[in-house]
MARFI-823089 format. One record per residue (C-alpha): x, y, z; residue in three letters. Coordinates in Angstrom, 3 decimals. Layout:
<kekols>
<kekol <X, Y, Z>, ALA>
...
</kekols>
This chain:
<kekols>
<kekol <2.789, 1.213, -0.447>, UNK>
<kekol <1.207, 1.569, 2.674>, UNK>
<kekol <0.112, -1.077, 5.192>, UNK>
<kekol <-1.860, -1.028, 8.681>, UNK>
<kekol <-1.345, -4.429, 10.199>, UNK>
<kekol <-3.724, -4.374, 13.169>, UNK>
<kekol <-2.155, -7.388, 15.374>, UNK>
<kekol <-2.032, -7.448, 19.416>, UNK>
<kekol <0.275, -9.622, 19.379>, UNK>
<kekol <4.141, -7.450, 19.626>, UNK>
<kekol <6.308, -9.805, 18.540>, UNK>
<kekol <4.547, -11.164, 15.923>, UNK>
<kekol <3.566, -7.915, 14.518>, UNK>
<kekol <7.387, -6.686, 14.756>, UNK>
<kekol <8.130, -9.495, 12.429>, UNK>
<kekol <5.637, -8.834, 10.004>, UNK>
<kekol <7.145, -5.496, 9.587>, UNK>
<kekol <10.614, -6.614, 9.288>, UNK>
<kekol <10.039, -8.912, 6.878>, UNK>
<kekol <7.869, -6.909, 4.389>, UNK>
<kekol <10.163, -3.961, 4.676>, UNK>
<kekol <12.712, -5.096, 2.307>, UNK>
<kekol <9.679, -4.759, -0.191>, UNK>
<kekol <9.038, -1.486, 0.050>, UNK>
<kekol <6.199, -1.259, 2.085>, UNK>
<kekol <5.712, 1.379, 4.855>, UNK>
<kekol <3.746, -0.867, 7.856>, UNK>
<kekol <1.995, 1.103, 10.752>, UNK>
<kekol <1.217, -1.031, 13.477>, UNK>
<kekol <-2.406, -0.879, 15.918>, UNK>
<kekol <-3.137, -3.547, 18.550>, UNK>
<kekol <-6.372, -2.407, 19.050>, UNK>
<kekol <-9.465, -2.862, 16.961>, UNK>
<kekol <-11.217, 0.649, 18.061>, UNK>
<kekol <-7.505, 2.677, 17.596>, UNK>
<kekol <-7.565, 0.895, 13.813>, UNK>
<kekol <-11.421, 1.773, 13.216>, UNK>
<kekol <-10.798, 5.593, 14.166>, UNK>
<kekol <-7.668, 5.630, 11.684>, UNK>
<kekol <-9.318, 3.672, 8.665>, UNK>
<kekol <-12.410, 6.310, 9.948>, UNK>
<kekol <-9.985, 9.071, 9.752>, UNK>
<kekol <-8.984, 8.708, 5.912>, UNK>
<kekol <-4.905, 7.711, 6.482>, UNK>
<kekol <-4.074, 6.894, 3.060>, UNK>
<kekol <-3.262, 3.048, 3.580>, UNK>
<kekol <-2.873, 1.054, 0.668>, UNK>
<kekol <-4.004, -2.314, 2.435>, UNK>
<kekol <-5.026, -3.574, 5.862>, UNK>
<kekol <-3.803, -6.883, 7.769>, UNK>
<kekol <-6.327, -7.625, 9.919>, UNK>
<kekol <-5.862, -10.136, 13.156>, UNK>
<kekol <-9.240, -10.934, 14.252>, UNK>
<kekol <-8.812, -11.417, 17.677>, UNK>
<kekol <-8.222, -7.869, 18.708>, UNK>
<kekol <-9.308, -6.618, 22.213>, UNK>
<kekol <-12.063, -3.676, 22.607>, UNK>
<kekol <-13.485, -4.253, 19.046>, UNK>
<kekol <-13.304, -7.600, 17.057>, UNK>
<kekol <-11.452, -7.867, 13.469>, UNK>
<kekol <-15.117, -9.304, 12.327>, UNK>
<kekol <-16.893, -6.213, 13.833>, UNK>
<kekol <-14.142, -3.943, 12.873>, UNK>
<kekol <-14.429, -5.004, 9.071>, UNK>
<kekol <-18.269, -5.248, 9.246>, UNK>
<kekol <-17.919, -1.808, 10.319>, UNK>
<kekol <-15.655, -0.685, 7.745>, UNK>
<kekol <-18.059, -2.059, 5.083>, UNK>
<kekol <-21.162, -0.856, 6.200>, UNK>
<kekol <-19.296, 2.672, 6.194>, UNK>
<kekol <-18.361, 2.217, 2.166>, UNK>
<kekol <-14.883, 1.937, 3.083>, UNK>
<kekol <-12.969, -0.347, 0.254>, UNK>
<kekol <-9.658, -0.762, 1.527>, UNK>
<kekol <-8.237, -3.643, 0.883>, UNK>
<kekol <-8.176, -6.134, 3.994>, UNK>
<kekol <-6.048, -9.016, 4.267>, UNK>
<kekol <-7.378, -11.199, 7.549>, UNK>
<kekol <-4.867, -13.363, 9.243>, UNK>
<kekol <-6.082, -15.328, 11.919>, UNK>
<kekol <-5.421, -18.176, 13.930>, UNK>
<kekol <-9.358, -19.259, 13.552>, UNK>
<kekol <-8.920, -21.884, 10.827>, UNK>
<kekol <-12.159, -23.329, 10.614>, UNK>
<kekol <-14.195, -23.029, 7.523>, UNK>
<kekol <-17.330, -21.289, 9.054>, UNK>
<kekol <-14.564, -18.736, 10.590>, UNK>
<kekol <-13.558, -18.182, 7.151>, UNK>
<kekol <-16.711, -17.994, 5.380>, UNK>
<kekol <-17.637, -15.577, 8.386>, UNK>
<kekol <-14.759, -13.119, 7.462>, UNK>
<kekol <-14.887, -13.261, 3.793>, UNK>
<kekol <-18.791, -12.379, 4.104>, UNK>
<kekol <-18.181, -9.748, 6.691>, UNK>
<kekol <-16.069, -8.167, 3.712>, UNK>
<kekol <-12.131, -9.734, 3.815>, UNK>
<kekol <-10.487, -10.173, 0.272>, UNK>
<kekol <-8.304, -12.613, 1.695>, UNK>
<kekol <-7.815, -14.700, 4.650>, UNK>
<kekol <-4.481, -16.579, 5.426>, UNK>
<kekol <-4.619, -18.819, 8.842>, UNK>
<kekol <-1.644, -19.110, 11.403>, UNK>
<kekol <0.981, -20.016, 11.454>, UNK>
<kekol <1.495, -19.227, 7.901>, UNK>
<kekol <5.376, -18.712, 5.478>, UNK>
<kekol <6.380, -15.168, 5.302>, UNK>
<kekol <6.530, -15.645, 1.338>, UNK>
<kekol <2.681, -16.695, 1.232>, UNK>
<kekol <1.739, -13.439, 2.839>, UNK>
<kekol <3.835, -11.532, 0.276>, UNK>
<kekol <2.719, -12.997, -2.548>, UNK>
<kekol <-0.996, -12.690, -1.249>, UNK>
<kekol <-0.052, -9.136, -0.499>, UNK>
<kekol <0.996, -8.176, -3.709>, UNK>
<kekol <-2.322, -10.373, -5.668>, UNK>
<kekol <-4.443, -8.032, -3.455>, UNK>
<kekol <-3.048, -5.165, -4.251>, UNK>
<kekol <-2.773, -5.623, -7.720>, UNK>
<kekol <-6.668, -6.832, -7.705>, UNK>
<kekol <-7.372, -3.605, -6.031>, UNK>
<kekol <-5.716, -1.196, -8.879>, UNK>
<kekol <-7.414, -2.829, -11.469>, UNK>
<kekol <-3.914, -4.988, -12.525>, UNK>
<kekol <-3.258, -7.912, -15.033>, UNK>
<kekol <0.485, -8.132, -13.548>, UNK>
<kekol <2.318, -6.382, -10.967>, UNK>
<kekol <4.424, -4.232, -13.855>, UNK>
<kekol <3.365, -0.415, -13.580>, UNK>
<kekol <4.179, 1.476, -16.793>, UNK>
<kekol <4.124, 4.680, -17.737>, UNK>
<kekol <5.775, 7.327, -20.308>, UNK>
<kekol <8.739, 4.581, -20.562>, UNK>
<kekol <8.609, 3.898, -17.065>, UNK>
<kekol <8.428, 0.542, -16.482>, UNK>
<kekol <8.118, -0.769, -12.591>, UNK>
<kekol <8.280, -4.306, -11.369>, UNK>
<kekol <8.161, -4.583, -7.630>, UNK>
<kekol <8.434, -8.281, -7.560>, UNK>
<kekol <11.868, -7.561, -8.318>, UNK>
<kekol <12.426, -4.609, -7.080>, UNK>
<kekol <13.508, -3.504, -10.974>, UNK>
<kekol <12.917, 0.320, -12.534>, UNK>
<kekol <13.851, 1.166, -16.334>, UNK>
<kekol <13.444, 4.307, -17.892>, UNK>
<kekol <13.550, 4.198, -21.705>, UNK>
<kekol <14.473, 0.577, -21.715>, UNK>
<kekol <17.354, 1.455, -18.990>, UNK>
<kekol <18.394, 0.343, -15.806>, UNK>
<kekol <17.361, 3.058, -12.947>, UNK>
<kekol <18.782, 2.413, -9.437>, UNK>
<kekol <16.574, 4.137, -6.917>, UNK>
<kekol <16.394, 4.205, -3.281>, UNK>
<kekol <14.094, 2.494, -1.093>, UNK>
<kekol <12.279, 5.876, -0.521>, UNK>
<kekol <12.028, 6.395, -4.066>, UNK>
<kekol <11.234, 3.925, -5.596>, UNK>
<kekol <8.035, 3.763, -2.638>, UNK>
<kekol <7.444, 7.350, -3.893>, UNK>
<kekol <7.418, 6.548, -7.542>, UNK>
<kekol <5.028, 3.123, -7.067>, UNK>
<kekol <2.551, 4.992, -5.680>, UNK>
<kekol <2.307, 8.229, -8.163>, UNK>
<kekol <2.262, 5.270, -11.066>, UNK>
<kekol <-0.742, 3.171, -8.826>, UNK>
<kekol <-2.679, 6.357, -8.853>, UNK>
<kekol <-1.643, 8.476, -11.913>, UNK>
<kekol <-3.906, 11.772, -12.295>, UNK>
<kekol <-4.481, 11.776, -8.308>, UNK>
<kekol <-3.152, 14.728, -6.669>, UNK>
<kekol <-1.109, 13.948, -3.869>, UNK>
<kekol <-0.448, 16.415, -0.737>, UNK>
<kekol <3.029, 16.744, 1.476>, UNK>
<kekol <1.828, 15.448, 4.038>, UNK>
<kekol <0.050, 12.371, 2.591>, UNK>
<kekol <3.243, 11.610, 0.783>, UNK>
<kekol <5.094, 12.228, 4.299>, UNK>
<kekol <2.902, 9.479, 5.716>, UNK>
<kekol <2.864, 6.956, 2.823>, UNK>
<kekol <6.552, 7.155, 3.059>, UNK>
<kekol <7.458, 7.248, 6.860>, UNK>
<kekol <4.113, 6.027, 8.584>, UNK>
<kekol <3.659, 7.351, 11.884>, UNK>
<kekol <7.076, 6.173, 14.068>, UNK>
<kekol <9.562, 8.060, 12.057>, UNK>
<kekol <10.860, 11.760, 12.117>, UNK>
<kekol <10.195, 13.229, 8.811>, UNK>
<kekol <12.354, 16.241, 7.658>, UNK>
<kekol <10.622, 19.161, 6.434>, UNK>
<kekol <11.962, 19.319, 2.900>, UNK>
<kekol <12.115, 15.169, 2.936>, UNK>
<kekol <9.584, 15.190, 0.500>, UNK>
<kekol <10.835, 17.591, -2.233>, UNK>
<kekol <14.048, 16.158, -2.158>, UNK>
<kekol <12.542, 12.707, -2.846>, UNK>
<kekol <10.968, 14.126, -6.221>, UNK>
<kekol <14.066, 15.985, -6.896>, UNK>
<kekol <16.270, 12.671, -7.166>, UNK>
<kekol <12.932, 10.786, -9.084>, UNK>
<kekol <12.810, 13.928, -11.756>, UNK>
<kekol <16.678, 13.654, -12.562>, UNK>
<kekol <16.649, 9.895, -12.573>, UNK>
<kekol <13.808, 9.810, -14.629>, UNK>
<kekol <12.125, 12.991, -16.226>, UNK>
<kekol <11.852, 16.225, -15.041>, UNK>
<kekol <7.799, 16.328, -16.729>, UNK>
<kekol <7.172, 13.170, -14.980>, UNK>
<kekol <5.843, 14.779, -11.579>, UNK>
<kekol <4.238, 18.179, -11.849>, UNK>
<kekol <4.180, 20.319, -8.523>, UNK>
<kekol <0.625, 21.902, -8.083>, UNK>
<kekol <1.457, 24.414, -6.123>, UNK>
<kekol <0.227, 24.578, -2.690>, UNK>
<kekol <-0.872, 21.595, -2.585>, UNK>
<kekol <1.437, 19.017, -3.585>, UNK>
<kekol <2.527, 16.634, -6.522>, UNK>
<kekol <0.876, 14.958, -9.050>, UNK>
<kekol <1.636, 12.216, -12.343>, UNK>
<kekol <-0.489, 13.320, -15.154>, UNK>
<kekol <-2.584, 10.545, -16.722>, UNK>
<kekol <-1.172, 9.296, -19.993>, UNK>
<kekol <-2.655, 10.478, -23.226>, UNK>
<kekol <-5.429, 9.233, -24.305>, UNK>
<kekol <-3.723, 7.778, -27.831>, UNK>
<kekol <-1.581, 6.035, -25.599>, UNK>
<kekol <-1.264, 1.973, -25.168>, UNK>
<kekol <-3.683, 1.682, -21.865>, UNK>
<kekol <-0.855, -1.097, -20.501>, UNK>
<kekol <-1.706, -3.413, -18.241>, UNK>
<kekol <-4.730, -2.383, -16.668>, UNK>
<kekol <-7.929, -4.323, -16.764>, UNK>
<kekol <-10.882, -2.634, -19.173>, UNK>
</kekols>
């Protein structure tokens, strides 16, 4: 998963990434609330947004009233140190799906992290399943088949999102991003070695390649059990 936590505040935001990277989320970081309007503008395939409010050039309020008003429906996370209840009634109208004050436990903001994101796909619990893949990334647990699949951090990134979004077509590059966000070096064949490893942990039908364009997890038959996902 993907995260844009738009904080001007270094240190803080540092942390933030530190601590959710042991889960498996990829965090780009913006200080600036016109630099973070011109990416969510620009289509970067984030996942979720963590949204200071007190951001210089362009407000979190303005930026997410923006968003809105554009149709964008990323999910936005605001974390703020304005704690007063007209503050909060201000962001949840402007369009917030959740709103955690500082200073706040690094465990709160995971666990609101993962209820938003689970709201978002249309989840009962955080367990993805499909074709005998079974993914819980509260615990940071795969099976295949009913058994035990030990995956890298990578991986096991890679494989949450094709089973978050099964039947979307995913390109390179997109994958390149979800995976390394913008401050890492990516090697050009990163990708394709990543669904190498998944395919001969797991199944070698379970990610197609559509050539020229990318990779994709086929939806699951329509005869079978819909799992956990909300009607």
């Amino acid at each position: 998963m993907r995260i844009l936590l738009v904080e001007d505040d270094p240190s803080l935001a540092s942390g933030i990434r530190l601590a959710l990277k042991p889960e498996h989320y990829t965090v780009d970081i913006l200080g600036d609330g016109i630099e973070a309007l011109n990416a969510l503008r620009d289509e970067e395939p984030f996942d979720a947004v963590i949204l200071d409010l007190g951001l210089p050039r362009l407000d979190g309020i303005d930026l997410l009233t923006r968003l809105r008003r554009g149709g964008h429906r990323v999910p936005v996370l605001v974390l703020t140190a304005r704690d007063g209840i007209e503050q909060r009634i201000q962001g949840l109208d402007a369009g917030a799906d959740d709103y955690l004050t500082k200073p706040f436990e690094v465990d709160e903001l995971k666990a609101r992290l993962r209820a938003l994101l689970r709201r978002s796909q249309g989840l009962v619990s955080s367990e993805l399943r499909h074709r005998g893949v079974v993914l819980d990334p509260e615990n940071r647990r795969v099976t295949y088949q009913g058994q035990p699949v030990t995956l890298s951090r990578r991986e096991f990134t890679l494989l949450q999102e094709f089973l978050s979004h099964p039947g979307h077509a995913f390109t390179r590059d997109t994958l390149a991003r979800l995976l390394y966000g913008w401050d890492e070096d990516v090697e050009s064949n990163a990708i394709e070695v990543h669904v190498h490893h998944l395919r001969k942990k797991l199944a070698p039908e379970l990610i197609r390649t559509l050539r020229g364009i990318g990779y994709i997890m086929d939806k699951a038959p329509a005869d079978e059990a819909p799992g956990n996902r909300i009607p």
